[in-house]
C-alpha positions as CSV (number, residue, x, y, z in Angstrom):
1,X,239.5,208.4,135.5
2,X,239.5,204.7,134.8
3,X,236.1,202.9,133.1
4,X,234.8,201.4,135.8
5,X,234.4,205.1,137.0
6,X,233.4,206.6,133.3
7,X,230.4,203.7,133.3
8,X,229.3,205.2,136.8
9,X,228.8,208.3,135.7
10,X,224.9,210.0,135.5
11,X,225.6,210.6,131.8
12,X,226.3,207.9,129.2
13,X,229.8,207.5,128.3
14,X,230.6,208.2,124.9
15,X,234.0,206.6,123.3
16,X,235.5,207.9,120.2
17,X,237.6,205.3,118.3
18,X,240.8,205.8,117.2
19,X,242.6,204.3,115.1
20,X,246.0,205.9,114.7
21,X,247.7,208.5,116.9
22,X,246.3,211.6,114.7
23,X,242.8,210.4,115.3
24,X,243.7,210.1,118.9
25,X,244.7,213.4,119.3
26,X,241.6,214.9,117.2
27,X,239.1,212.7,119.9
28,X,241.2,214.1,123.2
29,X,241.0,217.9,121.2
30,X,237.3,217.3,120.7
31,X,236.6,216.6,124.7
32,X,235.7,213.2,124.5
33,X,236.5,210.7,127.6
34,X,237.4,208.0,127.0
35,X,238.6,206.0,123.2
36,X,238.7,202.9,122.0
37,X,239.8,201.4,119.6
38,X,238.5,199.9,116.3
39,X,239.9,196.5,115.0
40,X,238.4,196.8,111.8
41,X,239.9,200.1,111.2
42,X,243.0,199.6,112.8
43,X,243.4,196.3,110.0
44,X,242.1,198.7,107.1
45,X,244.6,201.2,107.9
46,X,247.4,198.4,107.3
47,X,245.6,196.1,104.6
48,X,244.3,193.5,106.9
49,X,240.8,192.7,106.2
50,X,239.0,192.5,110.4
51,X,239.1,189.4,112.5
52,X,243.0,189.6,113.3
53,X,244.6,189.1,110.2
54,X,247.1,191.7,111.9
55,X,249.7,190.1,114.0
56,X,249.5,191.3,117.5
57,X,252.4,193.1,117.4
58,X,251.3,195.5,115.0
59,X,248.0,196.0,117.2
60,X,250.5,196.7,119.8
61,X,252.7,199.5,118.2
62,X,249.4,200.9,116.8
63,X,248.2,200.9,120.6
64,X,251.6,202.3,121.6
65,X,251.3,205.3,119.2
66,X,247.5,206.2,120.3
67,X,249.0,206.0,124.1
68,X,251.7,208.4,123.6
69,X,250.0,211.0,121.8
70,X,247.3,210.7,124.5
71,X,246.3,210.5,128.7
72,X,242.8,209.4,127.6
73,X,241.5,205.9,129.0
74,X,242.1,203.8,126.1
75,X,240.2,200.3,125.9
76,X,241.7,197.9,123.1
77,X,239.3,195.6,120.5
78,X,241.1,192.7,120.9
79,X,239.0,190.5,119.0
80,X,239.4,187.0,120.3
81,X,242.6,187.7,122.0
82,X,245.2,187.0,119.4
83,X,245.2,183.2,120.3
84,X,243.7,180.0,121.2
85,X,245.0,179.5,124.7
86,X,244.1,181.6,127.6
87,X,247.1,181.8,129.3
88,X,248.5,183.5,126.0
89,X,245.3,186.2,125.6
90,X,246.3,186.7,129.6
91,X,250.0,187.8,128.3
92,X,248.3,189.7,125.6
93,X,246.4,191.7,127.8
94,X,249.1,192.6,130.4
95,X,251.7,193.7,127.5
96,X,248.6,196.1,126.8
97,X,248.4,197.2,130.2
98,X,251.9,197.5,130.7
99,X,251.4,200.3,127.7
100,X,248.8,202.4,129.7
101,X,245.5,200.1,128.4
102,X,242.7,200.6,130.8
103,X,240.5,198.4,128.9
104,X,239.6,195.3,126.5
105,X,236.8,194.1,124.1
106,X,236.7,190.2,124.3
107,X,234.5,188.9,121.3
108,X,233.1,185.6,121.8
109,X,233.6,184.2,118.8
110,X,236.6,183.4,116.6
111,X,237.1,183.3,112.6
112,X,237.7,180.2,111.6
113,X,239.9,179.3,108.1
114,X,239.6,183.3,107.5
115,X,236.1,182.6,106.2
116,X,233.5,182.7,108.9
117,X,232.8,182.7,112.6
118,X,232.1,180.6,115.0
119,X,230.4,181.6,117.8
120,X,232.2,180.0,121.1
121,X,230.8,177.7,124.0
122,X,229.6,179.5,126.4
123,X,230.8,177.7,129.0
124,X,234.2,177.6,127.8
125,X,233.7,181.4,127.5
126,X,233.0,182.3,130.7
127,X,235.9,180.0,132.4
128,X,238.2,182.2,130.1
129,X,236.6,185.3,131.1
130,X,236.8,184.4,134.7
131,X,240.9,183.6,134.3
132,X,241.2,186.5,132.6
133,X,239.7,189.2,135.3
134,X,241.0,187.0,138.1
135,X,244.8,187.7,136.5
136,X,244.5,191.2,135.3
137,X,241.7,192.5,137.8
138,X,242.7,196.4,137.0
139,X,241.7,195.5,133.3
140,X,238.5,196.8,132.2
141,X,237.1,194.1,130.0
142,X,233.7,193.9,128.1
143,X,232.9,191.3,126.3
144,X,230.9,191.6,123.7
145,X,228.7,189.8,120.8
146,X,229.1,190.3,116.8
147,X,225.9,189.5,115.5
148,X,226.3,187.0,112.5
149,X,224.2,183.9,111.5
150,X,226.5,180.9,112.7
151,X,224.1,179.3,109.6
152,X,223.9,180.3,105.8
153,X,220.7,180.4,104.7
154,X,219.4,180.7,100.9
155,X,216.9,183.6,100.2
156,X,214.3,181.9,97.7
157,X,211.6,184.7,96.1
């Protein structure tokens, strides 16, 4: 069953994130669906703090552990993409599809100086979303929002 199908269904769908093979394997013993996967945990596991401090090549070997140890539909945080340039997140994507991925989150924001986020245009956004899903059209992809202030404000009392 692929996500497109799993989000059709008359009962939510309910994901269990993995975040290594073992907890993989416990979500597929359990009878969930579908997984996917947590970024933050994924880093934690390995010492990264969240907000791809990990290169993409350990995201990918943690992907390609979770895949072999499981048939489930798997959909991939992928943060930003791993890179500035579309055309790059686009080869990011199909190296995860050509591991079994059925699906991808897409934040739309970035970490900037590995201090704070910034929350991208939204025009600028969407193009990229539109290249991406026009290139890999049996991706999955939601996109979704981290809600942060983009502003620091000082509590006074």
């Amino acid at each position: 069953m692929n996500f497109n199908t799993l989000h059709q269904q008359n009962q939510p769908l309910l994901l269990a994130n993995a975040w290594d093979a073992s907890s993989a394997q416990a979500a597929q013993q359990a009878g969930y669906q579908a997984l996917g996967s947590s970024s933050a945990a994924i880093a934690a596991m390995l010492g990264y703090e969240d907000g791809e401090e990990m290169s993409f090549d350990e995201l990918l070997y943690i992907v390609s552990r979770i895949k072999a140890v499981s048939e489930l539909p798997l959909s991939v945080d992928l943060e930003a993409g791993y890179s500035a340039t579309t055309s790059h997140i686009i080869d990011n994507i199909q190296r995860l599809a050509h591991l079994g991925v059925s699906g991808i989150n897409l934040e739309d924001s970035h970490v900037v100086n590995n201090t704070r986020r910034r929350l991208d245009d939204a025009v600028v956004f969407a193009a990229k979303i539109q290249e991406i899903t026009h290139a890999c059209p049996d991706m999955f992809v939601n996109v979704r929002t981290d809600t942060f202030s983009s502003q620091r404000t000082k509590c006074t009392g």
